[in-house]
C-alpha positions in Angstrom: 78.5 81.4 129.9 77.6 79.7 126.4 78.5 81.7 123.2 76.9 80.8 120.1 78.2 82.3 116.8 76.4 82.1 113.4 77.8 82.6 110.2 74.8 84.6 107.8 77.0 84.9 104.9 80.7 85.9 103.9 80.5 89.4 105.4 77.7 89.0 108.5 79.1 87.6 111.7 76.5 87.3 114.7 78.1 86.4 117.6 75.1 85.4 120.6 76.1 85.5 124.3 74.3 85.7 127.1 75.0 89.4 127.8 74.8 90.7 124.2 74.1 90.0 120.7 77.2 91.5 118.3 77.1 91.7 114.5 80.1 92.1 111.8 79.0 93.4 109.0 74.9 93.5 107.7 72.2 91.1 107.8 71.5 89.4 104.5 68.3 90.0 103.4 65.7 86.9 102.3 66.7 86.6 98.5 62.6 86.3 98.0 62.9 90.0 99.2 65.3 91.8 97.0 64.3 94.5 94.8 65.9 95.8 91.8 67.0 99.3 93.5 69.1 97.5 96.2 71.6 96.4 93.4 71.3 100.2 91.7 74.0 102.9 92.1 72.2 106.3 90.7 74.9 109.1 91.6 77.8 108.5 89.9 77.2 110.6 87.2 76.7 113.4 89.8 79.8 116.0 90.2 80.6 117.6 93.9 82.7 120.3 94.7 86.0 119.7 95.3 86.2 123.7 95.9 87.8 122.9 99.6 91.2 122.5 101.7 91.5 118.7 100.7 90.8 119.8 97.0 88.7 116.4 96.1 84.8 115.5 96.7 84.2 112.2 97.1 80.8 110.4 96.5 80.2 107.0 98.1 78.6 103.6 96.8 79.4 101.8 100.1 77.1 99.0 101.5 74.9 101.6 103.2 74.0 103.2 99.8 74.2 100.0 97.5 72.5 97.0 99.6 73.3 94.4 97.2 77.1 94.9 98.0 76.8 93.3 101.3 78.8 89.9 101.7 80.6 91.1 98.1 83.8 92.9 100.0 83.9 96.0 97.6 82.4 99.3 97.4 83.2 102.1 95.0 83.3 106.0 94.9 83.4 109.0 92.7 86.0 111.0 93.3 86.0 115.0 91.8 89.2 116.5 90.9 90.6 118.9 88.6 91.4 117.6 84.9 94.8 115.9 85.4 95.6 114.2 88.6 98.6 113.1 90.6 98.4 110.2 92.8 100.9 108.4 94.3 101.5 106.1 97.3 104.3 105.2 100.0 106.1 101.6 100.3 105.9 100.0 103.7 108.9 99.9 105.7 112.0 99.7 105.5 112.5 101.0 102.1 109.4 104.2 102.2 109.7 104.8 98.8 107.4 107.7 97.2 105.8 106.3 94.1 103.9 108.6 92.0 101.9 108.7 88.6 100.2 112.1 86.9 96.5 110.2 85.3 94.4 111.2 82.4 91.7 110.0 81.4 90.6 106.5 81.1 94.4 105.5 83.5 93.9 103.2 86.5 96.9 102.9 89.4 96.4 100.4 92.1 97.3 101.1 95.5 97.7 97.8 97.8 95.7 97.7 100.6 96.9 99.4 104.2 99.4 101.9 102.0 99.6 105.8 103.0 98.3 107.5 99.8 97.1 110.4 98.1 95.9 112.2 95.0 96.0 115.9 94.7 94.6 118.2 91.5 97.7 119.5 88.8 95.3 120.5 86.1 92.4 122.6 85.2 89.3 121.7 84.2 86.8 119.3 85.4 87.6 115.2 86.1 86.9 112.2 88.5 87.8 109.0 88.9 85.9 106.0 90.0 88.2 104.2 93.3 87.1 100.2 93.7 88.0 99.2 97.4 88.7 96.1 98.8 85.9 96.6 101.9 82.2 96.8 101.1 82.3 99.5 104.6 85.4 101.0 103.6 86.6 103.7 105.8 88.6 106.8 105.5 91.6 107.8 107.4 93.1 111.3 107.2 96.8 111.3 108.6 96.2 115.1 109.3 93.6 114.7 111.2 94.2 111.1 112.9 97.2 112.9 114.3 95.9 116.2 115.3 92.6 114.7 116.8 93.5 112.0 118.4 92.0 112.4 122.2 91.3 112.3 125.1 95.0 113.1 125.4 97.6 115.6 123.6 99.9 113.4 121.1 102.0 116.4 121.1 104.8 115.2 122.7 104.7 112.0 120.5 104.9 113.5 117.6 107.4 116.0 118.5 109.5 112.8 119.0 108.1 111.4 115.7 109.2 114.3 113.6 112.0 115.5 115.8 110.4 118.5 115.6 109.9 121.6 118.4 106.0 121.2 120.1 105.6 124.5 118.9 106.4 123.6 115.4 104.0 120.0 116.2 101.3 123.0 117.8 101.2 125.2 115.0 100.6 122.2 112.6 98.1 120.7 114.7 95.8 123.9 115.1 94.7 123.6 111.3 92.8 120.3 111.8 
């Protein structure tokens, strides 16, 4: 069985067997075809409600709302928070140290790629921040939920290992998510 595979830019893989047809990433578009509004990112100026358990809103300019990002690698968002926030992020292993920072306006923290982090409101008021990934399809992953809804089978018992924890205590937590 021959496999063909076609490179259609830095982000668009096609690979061509005789069984299927698979694609990393998005098609590039004809460059006689583009049109201004592709390249045009109208919502950032727009403020959601971070009125909810998580406390944030965020508002995405990934490749599926910004064409002209495909085969670039980044994306962006609007994040809504309250007027001061804390962010802060976990080194890998072995050492698993907390590092954290309170922003203002106009501050910038980086957070290497593949890092557990957060950001959580400490003020009052209105504020946002703009986040710049490394991923023009970036992807969210929320530990609370990645842990508590991960089927078709109970992870109970995995993570009452993980946290040394009773599975009633690993239950309890689980039933909020």
């Amino acid at each position: 069985m021959a496999t063909d595979i076609l490179f259609l830019g830095l982000a668009a893989l096609v690979i061509i067997s005789a069984t299927a047809v698979f694609m990393y990433g998005f098609a590039r578009k004809d460059p006689k075809m583009v049109q201004a509004n592709e390249s045009y990112f109208g919502r950032l100026h727009l403020a959601g409600n971070g009125s909810n358990p998580v406390g944030s809103k965020g508002t995405p300019g990934t490749v599926a709302q910004l064409a002209g990002l495909n085969t670039l690698g980044i994306s962006l968002a609007r994040i809504d928070y309250e007027l001061h926030i804390e962010v802060g992020f976990i080194t890998s292993n072995l050492d698993n140290c907390l590092i954290t920072k309170i922003l203002s306006k106009g501050d910038v923290l980086v957070f290497s790629m593949g890092l557990i982090h957060y950001h959580r409101n400490v003020g009052y008021g209105n504020a946002f921040a703009v986040a710049v990934l490394g991923s023009q399809n970036p992807s969210v992953i929320t530990i609370a939920n990645a842990v508590s809804k991960s089927g078709p089978i109970s992870v109970t018992d995995i993570l009452a290992k993980a946290f040394q924890a009773n599975k009633s205590i690993v239950d309890q937590i689980q039933s909020k998510f």
